[in-house]
C-alpha positions as CSV (number, residue, x, y, z in Angstrom):
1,X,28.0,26.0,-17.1
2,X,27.2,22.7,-18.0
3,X,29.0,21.4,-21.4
4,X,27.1,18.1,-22.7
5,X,29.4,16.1,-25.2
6,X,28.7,13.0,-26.8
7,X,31.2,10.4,-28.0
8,X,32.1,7.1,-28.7
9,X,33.4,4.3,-26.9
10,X,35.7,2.9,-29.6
11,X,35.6,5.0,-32.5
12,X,37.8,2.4,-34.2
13,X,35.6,-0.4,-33.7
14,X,34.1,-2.5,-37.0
15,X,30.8,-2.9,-35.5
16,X,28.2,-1.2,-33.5
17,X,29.8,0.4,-30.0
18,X,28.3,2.7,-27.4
19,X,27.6,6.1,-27.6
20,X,28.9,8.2,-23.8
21,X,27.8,10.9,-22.8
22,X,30.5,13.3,-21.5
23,X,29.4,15.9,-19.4
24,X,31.8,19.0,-18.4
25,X,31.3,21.7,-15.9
26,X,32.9,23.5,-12.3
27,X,36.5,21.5,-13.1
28,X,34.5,18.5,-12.8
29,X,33.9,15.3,-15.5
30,X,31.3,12.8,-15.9
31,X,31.1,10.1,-18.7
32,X,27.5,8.7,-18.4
33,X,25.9,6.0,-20.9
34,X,23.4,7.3,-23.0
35,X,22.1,4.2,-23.8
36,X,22.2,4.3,-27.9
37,X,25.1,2.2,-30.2
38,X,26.2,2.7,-33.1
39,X,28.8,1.5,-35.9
40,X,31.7,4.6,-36.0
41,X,31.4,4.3,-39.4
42,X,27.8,6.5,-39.5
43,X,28.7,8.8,-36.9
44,X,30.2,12.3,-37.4
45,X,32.6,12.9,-35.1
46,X,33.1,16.8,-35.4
47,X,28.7,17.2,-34.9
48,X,28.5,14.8,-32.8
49,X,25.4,13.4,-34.5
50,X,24.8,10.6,-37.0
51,X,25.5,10.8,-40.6
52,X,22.5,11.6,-43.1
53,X,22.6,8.8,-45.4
54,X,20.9,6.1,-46.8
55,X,22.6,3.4,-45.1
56,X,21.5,4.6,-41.6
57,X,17.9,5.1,-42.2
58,X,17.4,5.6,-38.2
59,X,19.6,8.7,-38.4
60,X,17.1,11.4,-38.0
61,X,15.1,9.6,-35.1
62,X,18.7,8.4,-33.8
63,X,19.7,12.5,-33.7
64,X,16.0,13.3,-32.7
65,X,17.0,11.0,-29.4
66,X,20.4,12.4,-28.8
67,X,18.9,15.4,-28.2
68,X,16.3,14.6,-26.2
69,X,18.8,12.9,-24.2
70,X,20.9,16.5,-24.0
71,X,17.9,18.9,-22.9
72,X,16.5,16.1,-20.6
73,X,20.4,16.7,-18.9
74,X,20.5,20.0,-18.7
75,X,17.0,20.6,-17.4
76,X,17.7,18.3,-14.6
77,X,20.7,20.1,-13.7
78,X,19.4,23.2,-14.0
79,X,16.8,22.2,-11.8
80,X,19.2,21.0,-9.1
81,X,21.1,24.2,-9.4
82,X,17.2,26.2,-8.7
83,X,16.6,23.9,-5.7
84,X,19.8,23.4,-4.1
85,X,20.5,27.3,-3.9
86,X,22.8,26.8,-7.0
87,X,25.3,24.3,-5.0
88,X,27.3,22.6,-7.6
89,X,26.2,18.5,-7.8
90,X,29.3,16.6,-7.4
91,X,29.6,14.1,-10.3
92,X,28.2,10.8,-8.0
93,X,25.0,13.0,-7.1
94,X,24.6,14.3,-10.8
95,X,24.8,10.7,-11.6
96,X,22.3,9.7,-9.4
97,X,20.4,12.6,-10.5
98,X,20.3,11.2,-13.9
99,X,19.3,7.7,-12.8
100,X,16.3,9.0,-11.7
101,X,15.8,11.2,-14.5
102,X,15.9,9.0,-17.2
103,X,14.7,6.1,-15.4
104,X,17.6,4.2,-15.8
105,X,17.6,0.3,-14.7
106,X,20.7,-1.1,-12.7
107,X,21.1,-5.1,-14.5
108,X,24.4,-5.6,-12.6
109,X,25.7,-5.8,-9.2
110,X,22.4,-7.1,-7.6
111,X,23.0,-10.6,-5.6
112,X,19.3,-12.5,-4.7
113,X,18.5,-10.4,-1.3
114,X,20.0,-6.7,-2.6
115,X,17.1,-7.5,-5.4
116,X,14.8,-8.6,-2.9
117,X,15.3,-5.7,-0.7
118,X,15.4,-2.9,-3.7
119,X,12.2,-5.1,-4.7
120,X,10.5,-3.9,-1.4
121,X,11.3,-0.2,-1.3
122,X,10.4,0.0,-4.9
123,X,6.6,-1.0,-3.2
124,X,6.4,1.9,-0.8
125,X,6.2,4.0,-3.9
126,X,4.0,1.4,-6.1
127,X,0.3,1.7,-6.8
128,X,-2.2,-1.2,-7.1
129,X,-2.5,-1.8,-11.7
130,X,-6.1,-2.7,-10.8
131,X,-7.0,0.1,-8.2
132,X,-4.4,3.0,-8.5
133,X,-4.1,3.0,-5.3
134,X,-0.6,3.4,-3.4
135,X,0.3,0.2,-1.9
136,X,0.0,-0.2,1.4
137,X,3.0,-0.7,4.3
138,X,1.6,-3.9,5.4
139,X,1.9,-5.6,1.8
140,X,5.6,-4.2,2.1
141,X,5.8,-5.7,5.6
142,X,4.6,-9.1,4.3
143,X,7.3,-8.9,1.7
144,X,10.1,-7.8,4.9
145,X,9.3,-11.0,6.6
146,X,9.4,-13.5,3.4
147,X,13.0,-11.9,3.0
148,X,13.9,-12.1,6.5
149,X,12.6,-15.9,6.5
150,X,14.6,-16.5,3.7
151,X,17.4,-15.1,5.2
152,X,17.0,-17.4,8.4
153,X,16.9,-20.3,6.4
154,X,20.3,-19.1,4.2
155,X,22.4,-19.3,7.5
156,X,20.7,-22.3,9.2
157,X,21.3,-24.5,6.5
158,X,25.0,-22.5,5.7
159,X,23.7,-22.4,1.8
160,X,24.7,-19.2,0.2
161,X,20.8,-18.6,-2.1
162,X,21.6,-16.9,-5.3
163,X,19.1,-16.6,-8.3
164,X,21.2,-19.1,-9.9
165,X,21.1,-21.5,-6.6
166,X,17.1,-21.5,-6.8
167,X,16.4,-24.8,-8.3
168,X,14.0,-28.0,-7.2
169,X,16.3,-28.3,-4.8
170,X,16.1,-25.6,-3.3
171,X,12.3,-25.6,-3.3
172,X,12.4,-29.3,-1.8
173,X,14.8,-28.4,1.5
174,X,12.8,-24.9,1.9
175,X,9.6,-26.5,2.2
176,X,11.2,-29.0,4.1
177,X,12.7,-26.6,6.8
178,X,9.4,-24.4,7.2
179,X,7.5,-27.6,7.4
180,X,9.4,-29.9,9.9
181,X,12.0,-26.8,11.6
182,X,9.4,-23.7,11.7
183,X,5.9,-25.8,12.1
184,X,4.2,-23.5,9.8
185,X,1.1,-24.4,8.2
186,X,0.3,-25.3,4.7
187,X,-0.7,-21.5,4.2
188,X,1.8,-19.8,5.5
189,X,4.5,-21.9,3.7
190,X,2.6,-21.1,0.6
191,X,2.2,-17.4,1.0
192,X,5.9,-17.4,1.8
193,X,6.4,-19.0,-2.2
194,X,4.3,-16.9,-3.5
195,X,6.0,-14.0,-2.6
196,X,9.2,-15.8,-3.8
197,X,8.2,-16.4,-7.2
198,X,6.5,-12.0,-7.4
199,X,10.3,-11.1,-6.7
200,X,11.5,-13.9,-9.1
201,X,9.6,-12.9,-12.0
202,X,10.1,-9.5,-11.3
203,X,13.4,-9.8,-11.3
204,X,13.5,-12.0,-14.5
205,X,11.0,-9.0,-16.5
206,X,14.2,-6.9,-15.5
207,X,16.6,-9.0,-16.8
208,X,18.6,-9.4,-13.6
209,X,17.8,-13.6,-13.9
210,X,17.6,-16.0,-15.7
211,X,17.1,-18.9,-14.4
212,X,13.7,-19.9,-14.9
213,X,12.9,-23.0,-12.6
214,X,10.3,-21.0,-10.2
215,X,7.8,-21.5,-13.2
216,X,8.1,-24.9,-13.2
217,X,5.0,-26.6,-12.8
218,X,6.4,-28.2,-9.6
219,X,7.6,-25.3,-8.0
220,X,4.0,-24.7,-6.5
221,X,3.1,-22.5,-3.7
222,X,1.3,-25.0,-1.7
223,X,-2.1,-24.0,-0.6
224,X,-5.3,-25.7,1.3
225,X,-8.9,-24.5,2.2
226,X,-8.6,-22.2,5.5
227,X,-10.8,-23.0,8.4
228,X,-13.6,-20.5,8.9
229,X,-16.8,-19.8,10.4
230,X,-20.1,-18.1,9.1
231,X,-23.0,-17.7,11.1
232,X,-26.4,-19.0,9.4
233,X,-29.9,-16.4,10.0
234,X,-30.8,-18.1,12.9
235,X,-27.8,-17.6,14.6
236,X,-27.9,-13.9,13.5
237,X,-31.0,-13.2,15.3
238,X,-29.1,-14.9,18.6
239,X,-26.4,-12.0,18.2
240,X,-29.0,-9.1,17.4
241,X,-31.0,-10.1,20.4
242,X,-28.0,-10.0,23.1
243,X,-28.7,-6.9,25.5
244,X,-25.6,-5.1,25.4
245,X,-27.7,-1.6,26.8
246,X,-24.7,-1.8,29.4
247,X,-21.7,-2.7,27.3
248,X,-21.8,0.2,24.6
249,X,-18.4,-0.7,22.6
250,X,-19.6,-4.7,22.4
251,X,-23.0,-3.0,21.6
252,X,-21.0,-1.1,18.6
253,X,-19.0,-3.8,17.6
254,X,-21.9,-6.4,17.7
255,X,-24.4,-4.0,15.7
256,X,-21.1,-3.2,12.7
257,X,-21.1,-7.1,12.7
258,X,-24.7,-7.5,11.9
259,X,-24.4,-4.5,9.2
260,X,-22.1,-6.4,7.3
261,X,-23.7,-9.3,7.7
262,X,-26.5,-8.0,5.3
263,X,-24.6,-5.7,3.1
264,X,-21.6,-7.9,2.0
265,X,-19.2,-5.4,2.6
266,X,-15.7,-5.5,4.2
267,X,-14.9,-4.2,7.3
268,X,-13.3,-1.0,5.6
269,X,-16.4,-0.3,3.9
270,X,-19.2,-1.5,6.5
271,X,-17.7,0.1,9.0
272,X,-17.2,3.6,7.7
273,X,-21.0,3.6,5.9
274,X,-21.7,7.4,6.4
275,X,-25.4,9.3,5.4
276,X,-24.0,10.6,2.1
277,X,-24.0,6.6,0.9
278,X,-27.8,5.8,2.8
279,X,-30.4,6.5,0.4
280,X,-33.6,5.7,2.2
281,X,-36.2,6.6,-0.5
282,X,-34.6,4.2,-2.5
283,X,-33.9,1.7,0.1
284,X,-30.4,1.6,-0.7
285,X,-26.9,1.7,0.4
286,X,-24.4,3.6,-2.7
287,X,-20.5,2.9,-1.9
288,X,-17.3,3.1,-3.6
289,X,-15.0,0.6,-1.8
290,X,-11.4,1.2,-0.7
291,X,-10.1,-2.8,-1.5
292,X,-11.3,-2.6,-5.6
293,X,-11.9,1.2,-5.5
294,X,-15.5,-0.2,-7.4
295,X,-19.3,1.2,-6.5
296,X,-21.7,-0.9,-5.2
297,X,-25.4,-0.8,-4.7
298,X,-26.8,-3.0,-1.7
299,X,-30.6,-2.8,-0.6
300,X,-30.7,-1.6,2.8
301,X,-32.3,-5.3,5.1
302,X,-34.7,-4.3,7.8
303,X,-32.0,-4.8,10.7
304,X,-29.5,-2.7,8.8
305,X,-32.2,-0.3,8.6
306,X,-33.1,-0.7,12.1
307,X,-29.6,-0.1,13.3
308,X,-29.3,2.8,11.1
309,X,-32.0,4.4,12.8
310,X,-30.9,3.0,16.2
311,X,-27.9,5.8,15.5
312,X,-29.5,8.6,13.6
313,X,-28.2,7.3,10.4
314,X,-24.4,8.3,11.4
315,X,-22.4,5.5,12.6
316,X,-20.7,5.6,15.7
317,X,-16.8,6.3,15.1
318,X,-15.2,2.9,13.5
319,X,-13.1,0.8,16.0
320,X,-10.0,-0.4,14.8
321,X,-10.5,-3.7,12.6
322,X,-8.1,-6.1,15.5
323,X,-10.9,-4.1,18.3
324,X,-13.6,-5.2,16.8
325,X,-12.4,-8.5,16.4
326,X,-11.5,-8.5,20.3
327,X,-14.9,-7.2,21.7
328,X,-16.9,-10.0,19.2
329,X,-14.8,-12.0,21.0
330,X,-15.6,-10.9,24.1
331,X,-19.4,-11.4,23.5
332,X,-18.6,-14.9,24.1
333,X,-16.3,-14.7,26.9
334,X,-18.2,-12.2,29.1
335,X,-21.4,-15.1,29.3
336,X,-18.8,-17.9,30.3
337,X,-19.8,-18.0,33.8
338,X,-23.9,-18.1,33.2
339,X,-25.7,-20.6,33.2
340,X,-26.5,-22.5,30.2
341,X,-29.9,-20.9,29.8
342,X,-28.6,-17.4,29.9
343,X,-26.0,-17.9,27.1
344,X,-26.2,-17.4,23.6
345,X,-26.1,-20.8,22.5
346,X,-24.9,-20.1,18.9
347,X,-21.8,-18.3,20.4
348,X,-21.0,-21.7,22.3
349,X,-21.3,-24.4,19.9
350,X,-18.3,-26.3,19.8
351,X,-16.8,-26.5,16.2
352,X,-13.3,-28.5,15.5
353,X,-10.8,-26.2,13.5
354,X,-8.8,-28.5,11.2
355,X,-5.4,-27.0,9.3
356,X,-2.1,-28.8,8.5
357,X,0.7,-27.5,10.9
358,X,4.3,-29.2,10.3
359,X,2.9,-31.4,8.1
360,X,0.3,-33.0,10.1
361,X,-3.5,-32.8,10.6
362,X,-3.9,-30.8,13.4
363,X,-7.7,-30.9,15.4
364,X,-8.8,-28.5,17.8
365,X,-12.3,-27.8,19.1
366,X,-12.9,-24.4,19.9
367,X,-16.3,-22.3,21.0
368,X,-17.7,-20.7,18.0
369,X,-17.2,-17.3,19.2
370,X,-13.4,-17.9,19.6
371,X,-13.7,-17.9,15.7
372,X,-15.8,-15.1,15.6
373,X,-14.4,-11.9,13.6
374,X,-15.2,-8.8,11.3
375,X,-14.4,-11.0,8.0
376,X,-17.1,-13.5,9.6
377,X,-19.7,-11.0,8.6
378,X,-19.0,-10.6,4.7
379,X,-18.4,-14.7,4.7
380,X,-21.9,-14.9,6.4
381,X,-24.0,-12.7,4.0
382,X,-22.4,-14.8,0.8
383,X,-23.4,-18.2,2.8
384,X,-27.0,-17.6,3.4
385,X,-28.6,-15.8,0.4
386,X,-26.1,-18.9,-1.5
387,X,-29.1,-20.4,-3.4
388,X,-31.6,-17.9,-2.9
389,X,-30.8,-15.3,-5.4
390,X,-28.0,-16.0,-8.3
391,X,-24.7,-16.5,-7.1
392,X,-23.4,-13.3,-9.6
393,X,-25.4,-10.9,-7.9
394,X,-23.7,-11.9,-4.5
395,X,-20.6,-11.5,-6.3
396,X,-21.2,-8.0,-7.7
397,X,-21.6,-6.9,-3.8
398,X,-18.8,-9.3,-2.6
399,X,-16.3,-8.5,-5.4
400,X,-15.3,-12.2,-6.4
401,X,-14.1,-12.0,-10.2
402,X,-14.8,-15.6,-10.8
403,X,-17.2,-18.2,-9.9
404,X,-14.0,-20.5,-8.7
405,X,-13.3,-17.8,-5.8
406,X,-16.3,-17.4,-4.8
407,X,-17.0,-21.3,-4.4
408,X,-14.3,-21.4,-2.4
409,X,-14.8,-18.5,0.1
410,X,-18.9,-19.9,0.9
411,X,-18.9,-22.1,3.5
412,X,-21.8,-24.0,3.3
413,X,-22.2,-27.7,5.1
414,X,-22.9,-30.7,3.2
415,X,-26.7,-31.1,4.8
416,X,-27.3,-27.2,4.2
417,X,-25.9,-27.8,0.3
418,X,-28.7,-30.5,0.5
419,X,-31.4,-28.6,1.6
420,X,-30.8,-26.1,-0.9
421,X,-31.2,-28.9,-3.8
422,X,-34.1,-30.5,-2.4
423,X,-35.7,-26.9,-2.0
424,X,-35.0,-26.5,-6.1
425,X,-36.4,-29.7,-7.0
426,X,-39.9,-29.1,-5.2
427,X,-40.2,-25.6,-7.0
428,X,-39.4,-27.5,-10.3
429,X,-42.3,-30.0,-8.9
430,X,-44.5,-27.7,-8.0
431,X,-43.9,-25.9,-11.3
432,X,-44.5,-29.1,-13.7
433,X,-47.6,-29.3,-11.7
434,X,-49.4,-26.3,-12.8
435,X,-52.4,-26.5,-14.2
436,X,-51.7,-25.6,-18.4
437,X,-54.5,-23.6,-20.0
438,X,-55.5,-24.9,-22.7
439,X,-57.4,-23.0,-25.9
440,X,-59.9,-24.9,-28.0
């Protein structure tokens, strides 16, 4: 049914020209690139294959290809035929057909945001290189807004953006008009680049650009060190000893938070710790996390065991990540109206939140548990034992790859950083001082 021809371009042409495909059947014609060239002058018309000779060394993998290309063709259209109740493709869906079969790449006809969109529904059926995992809708969803952004920005400033419009100044008025027009903060404006420049380089592996300015040194997604809380082992023992016999869901959430406070874990891994992964003759906690899809082994701490047991080793069923977040809020809010003696003092220790909003220093003091949330818990457990045991065995619980990271994500104050060196020079002291046994 289906005739598969292949011919050239210009057969009369003097140097290399495109070999079509031509492709026959139900009164219908379809000339589709196959992708290979070659000079007329090795090709044999009436076989339809290139000549065997020494001057075209490729010809046997050149023919090998040709037919590849032809059974690849007529099993996808054979297939079609099997699972379309043998309805004839017209040519545009055969075509499409073969798109997909062979993988074929479109390097015309894209403008910047037809890219950027194809871009983000080539994600929904993505994996992670590192993980395998599919990629998640939120990460497509973070992509959606940095188009739609940039789409705001095209029509409020009436400049048409094109790969070949993104240069320095560009990347000057953009920061500009999400700095001084939006208000966003330093963060924000730089996750918003950084998305830029994955769909610029992506699109530049693919050779739909080529203008290379995003990788200019100066074309930086600008970045600074986010405000966060952790909450040291003395405050820990505040939260563990709040009676919440009479608020079971802030019980739940408060006892999760304490779990990962001395396991490391993230909230998708703490909170979903089930008795398979609780080995108790081993003291130990085996689980394969969903972020890094890596196993980690973490010594069960006497409150984790304590809360284990509180449940019968099965954890309650996981809130939601954003209701957890609420009902640690709420641990705060609910002792608003006591008296000073009867709150958790920890919870209510006014801290001052500092981030760059529209371009300024922006200062605002906020109660401690207004800061409070699930992440709180894995930045706690890296804080305290920071100094106690060596930093890469917090890392192999916490995942950081590099030492850099993890400096970064420890929030340790400048008087607790002291405390810590003082604490290493007296065991140093302590150890010059011993006694040295001496044989005569």
């Amino acid at each position: 049914m289906l005739n598969i021809n292949f011919n050239l371009r210009d057969a009369k042409a003097q140097k290399e020209t495109p070999v079509n495909i031509v492709l026959n059947y139900n009164k219908q014609r379809l000339v589709y690139p196959s992708g290979e060239k070659i000079n007329p002058k090795f090709w044999n018309g009436k076989e339809q294959t290139a000549k065997q000779t020494k001057e075209f060394k490729e010809h046997p993998e050149f023919n090998r290809r040709l037919r590849n290309l032809s059974s690849a063709i007529n099993n996808a259209f054979m297939m079609y035929l099997n699972d379309n109740s043998n309805e004839i493709p017209s040519t545009t869906t055969l075509k499409n057909l073969l798109d997909v079969k062979l993988e074929r790449k479109e390097v015309i006809n894209y403008t910047f945001f037809s890219y950027f969109q194809k871009y983000i529904d080539n994600l929904k059926n993505k994996s992670n290189v590192k993980t395998g995992k599919i990629i998640s809708i939120g990460t497509t969803g973070i992509y959606t807004n940095t188009k739609n952004i940039l789409e705001e920005f095209q029509n409020t400033y009436k400049r048409r953006i094109s790969f070949e419009t993104i240069d320095m100044d560009f990347y000057h008025d953009l920061l500009e008009h999400l700095t001084t027009k939006k208000n966003h903060s330093t963060n924000t404006i730089g996750k918003i680049i950084k998305n830029l420049k994955v769909v610029l380089n992506d699109a530049t592996e693919n050779g739909i650009n080529k203008n290379t300015t995003f990788k200019s040194k100066r074309f930086v997604a600008p970045s600074e060190e986010s405000f966060s809380i952790y909450m040291n082992i003395n405050e820990l023992k505040e939260i563990e000893n709040i009676d919440l016999s009479e608020h079971k869901k802030l019980d739940v959430a408060r006892d999760l938070f304490l779990i990962g406070c001395w396991t490391g874990l993230r909230y998708s891994d703490y909170s979903n710790i089930k008795p398979e992964n609780i080995d108790l003759k081993e003291k130990q906690i085996t689980i394969k996390t969903k972020k890094t899809n890596s196993t980690v082994v973490i010594p069960i701490h006497n409150v984790v065991l304590s809360i284990l047991n509180k449940y019968n080793y099965v954890l309650p069923k996981s809130l939601s990540n954003q209701k957890t977040n609420d009902y640690l809020k709420e641990l705060g809010e609910r002792e608003t109206k006591w008296n000073d003696d009867k709150k958790t003092k920890c919870l209510h220790e006014i801290v001052t939140k500092v981030i760059t909003k529209g371009g300024l220093g922006m200062h605002t003091n906020m109660k401690k548990y207004e800061l409070l949330c699930s992440h709180t818990a894995r930045r706690s457990f890296a804080t305290n034992h920071y100094g106690k045991i060596p930093t890469k065995s917090i890392m192999m619980i916490t995942g950081h790859t590099t030492e850099k990271s993890f400096m970064k994500y420890i929030k340790i104050t400048p008087d607790e950083n002291a405390k810590i060196l003082q604490m290493h020079w007296d065991k140093e002291t302590a150890k010059a001082e011993e006694p040295v046994m001496r044989v005569v």
